[in-house]
C-alpha distance (Angstrom), angle and dihedral (degrees) to the residues before:
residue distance angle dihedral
X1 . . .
X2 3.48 . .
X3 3.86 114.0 .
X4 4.14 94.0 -104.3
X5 3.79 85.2 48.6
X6 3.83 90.8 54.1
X7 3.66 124.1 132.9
X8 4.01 120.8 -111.7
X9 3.45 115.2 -95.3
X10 3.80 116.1 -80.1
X11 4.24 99.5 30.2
X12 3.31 125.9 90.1
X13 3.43 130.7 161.9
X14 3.58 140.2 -84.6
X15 3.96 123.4 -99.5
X16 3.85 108.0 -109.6
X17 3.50 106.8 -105.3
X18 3.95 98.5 50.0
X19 3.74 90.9 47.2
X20 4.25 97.7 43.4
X21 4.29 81.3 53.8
X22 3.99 90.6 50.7
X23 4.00 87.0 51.3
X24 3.94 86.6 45.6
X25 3.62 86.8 53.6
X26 3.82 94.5 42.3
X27 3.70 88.1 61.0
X28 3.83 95.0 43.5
X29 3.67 98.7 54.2
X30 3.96 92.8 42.0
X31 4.25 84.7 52.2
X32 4.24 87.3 49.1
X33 4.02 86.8 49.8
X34 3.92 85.5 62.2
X35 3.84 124.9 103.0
X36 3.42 105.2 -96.7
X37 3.99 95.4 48.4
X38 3.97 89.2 35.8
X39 3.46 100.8 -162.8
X40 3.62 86.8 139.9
X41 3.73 100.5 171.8
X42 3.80 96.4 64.6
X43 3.48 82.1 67.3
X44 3.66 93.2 80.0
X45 4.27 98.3 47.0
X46 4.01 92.1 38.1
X47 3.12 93.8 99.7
X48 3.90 101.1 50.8
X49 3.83 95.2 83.4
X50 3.62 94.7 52.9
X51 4.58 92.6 53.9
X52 3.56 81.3 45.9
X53 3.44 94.0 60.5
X54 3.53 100.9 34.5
X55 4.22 94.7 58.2
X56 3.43 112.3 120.5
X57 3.77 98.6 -4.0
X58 3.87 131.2 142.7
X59 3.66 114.3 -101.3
X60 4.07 96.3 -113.0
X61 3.80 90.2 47.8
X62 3.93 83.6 51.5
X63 3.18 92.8 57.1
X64 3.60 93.8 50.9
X65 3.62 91.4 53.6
X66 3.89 92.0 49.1
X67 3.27 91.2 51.5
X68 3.48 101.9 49.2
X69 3.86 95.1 54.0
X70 4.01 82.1 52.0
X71 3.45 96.3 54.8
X72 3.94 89.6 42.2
X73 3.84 93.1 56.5
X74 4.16 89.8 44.7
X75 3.16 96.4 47.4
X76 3.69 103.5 44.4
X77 3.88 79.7 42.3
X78 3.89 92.5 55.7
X79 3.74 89.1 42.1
X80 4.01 103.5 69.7
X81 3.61 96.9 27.5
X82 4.09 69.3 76.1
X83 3.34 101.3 46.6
């Protein structure tokens, strides 16, 4: 981070591996808020693990993190349309 991208005093971010399993688990409870599981509700906190993880991060790690709870969602989508 460059020093106007800084993070306010007191947050810093997560180490990798706790915050790439809250994006994991971003995109597994938005999948179990779909039809099909109907847990509707989860639908509305789903998203909480994933800002967690992405306070205070660098942009490319960001992206990881995004990406990973996209790729959780599709693929756990993908997955019992086949079953």
């Amino acid at each position: 981070m460059t020093d106007d991208e800084a993070a306010p005093a007191g947050v810093f971010p997560l180490k990798k591996r706790p915050a790439y399993a809250l994006a994991l688990l971003s995109g597994l409870l938005y999948f179990l808020a779909f039809p099909g599981v109907d847990l509707w509700p989860l639908g509305f906190v789903a998203f909480v693990p994933l800002i967690l993880a992405l306070r205070a991060q660098r942009p490319r790690t960001g992206a990881g993190l995004g990406w990973l709870a996209g790729f959780t969602i599709c693929f756990a989508l993908v997955a019992s349309i086949g079953a």
